[in-house]
C-alpha positions as CSV (number, residue, x, y, z in Angstrom):
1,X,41.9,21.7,2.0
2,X,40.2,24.6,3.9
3,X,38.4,25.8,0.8
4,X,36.9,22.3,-0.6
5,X,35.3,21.5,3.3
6,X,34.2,25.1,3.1
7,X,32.8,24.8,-0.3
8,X,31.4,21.2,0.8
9,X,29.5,22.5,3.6
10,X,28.5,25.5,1.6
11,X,26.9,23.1,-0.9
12,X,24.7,21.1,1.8
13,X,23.4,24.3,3.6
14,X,22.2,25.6,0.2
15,X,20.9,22.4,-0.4
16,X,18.8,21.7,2.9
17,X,17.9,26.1,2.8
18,X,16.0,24.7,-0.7
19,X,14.5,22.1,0.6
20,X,11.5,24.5,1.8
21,X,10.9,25.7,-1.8
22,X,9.9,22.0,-2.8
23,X,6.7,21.1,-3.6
24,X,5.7,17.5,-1.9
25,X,2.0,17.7,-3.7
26,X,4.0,17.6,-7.4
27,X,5.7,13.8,-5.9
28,X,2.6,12.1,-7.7
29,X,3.4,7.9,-7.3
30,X,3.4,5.9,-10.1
31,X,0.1,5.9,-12.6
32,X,-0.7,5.0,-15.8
33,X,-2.0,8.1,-17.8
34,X,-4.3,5.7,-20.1
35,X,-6.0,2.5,-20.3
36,X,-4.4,-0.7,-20.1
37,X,-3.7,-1.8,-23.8
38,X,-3.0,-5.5,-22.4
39,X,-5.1,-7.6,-20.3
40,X,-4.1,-6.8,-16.3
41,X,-2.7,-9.6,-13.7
42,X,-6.0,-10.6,-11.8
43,X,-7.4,-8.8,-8.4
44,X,-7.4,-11.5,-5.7
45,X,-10.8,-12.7,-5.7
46,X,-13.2,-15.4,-3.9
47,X,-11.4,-18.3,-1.8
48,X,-8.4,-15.4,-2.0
49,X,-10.3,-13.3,0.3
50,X,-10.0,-15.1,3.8
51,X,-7.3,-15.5,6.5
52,X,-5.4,-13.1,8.1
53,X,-5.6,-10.8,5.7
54,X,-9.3,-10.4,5.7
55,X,-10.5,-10.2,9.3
56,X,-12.4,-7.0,8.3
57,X,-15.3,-7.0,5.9
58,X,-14.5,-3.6,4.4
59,X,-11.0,-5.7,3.4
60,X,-13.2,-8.2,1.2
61,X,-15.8,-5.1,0.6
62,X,-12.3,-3.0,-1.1
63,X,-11.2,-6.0,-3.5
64,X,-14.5,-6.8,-4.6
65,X,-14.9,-2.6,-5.8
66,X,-11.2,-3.3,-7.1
67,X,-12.5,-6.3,-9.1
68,X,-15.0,-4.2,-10.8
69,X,-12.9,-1.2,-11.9
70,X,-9.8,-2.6,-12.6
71,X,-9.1,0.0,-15.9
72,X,-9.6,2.5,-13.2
73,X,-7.4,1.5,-10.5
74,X,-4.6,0.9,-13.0
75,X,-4.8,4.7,-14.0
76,X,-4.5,5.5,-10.3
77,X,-1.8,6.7,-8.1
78,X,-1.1,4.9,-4.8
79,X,0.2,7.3,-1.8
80,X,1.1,4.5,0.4
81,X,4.6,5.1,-2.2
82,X,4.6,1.0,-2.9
83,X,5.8,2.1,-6.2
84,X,8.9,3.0,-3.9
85,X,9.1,0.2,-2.0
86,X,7.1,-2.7,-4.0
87,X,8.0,-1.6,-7.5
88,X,3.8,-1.1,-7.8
89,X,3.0,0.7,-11.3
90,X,-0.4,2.1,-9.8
91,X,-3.0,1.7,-7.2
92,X,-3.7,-1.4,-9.6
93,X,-1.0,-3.4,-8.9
94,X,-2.3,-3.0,-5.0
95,X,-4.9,-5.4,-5.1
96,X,-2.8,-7.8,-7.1
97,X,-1.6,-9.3,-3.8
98,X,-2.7,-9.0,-0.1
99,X,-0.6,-5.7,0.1
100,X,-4.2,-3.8,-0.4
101,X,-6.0,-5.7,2.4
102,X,-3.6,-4.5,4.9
103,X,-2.8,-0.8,3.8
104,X,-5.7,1.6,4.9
105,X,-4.2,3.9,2.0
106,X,-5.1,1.4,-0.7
107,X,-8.1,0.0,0.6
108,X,-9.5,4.0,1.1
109,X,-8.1,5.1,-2.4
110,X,-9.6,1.5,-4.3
111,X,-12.8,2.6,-2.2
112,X,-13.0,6.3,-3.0
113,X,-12.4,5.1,-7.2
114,X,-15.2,2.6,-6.9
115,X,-17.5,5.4,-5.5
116,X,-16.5,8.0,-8.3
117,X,-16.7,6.0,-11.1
118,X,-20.5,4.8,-10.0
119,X,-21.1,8.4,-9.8
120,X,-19.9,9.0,-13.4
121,X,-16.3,10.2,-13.1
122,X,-13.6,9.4,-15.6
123,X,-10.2,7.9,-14.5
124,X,-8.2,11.5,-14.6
125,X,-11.1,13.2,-12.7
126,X,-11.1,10.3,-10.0
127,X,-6.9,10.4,-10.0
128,X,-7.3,14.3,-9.4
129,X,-9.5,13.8,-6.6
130,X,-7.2,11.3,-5.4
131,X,-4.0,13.6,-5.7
132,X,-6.0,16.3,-3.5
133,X,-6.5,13.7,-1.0
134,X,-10.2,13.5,-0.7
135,X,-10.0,9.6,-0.5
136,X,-8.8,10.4,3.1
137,X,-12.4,11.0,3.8
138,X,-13.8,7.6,3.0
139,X,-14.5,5.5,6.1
140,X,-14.3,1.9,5.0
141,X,-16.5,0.9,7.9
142,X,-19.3,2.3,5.6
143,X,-18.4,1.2,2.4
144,X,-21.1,-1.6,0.6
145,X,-21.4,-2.3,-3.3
C-alpha cells in the first residue's frame, strides 16, 4: 500500500513540477483555418441592437464591423475561451448572439479584425495579430466605421 500512495504522490509532484514547462501562448481557442464553404448564421443586426445589451455605442459600433467581415471573424480565435464554455467555433460565432455585446474580449478582438482588414490584412495575418494580443490595445470608446 505504501508503494502505490508513494508512487501516487510521485506522479502528481512530477506533474504540477511540469506544469512550468507549458506553453499557455500555444492554447490557441477554436478557429477556422479557411473560409466558410457554407453560408454563416447571421450577426445580430438592426432592431437586434438595443436593450440591455446595447447601452454603449461601441457595443452597436462592434456588431456593425462584425456584420461586414463575417468571413473574417469566422477565421478568428476568441480568448474570452467561449469555445470552452459556449461550444463557439470562432470569434464568429460571438456575434451570433448578445454574448459579443457584453464581453470586452469579443467586442476588442471583432474591432481590431474590422480595423486590419480595412488596412489590407488577410484573415491569418489578422488571427496572428490577434494571438499576440495586440487587439488588447483597441479602445472601443474610439472605434467608428
Amino acid at each position: 500500500m505504501k508503494k502505490i500512495l508513494g508512487c501516487a504522490v510521485l506522479g502528481l509532484v512530477t506533474l504540477a513540477a511540469s506544469a512550468q514547462w507549458t506553453n499557455p501562448s500555444a492554447d490557441v481557442p477554436a478557429y477556422n483555418a479557411t473560409a466558410p464553404t457554407k453560408q454563416l448564421p447571421p450577426i445580430l443586426s438592426g432592431d437586434q441592437l438595443t436593450g440591455i445589451y446595447f447601452s454603449h455605442p461601441y457595443q452597436v459600433t462592434a456588431y456593425k464591423m462584425a456584420a461586414k467581415i463575417p468571413a473574417v471573424l469566422h477565421q478568428q480565435p476568441c480568448y474570452c475561451h467561449c469555445d470552452r464554455a459556449m461550444g463557439h467555433n470562432s470569434l464568429h460565432s460571438c456575434f451570433e448572439g448578445t454574448h459579443g455585446a457584453v464581453c470586452s474580449t469579443c467586442l476588442k478582438e471583432g474591432v481590431y479584425a474590422y480595423e486590419q482588414t480595412k488596412k489590407g490584412l488577410t484573415p491569418s495575418q489578422i488571427r496572428a495579430g490577434i494571438e499576440r494580443g495586440e487587439w488588447q490595445t483597441v479602445d472601443l470608446e474610439k472605434a467608428a466605421l
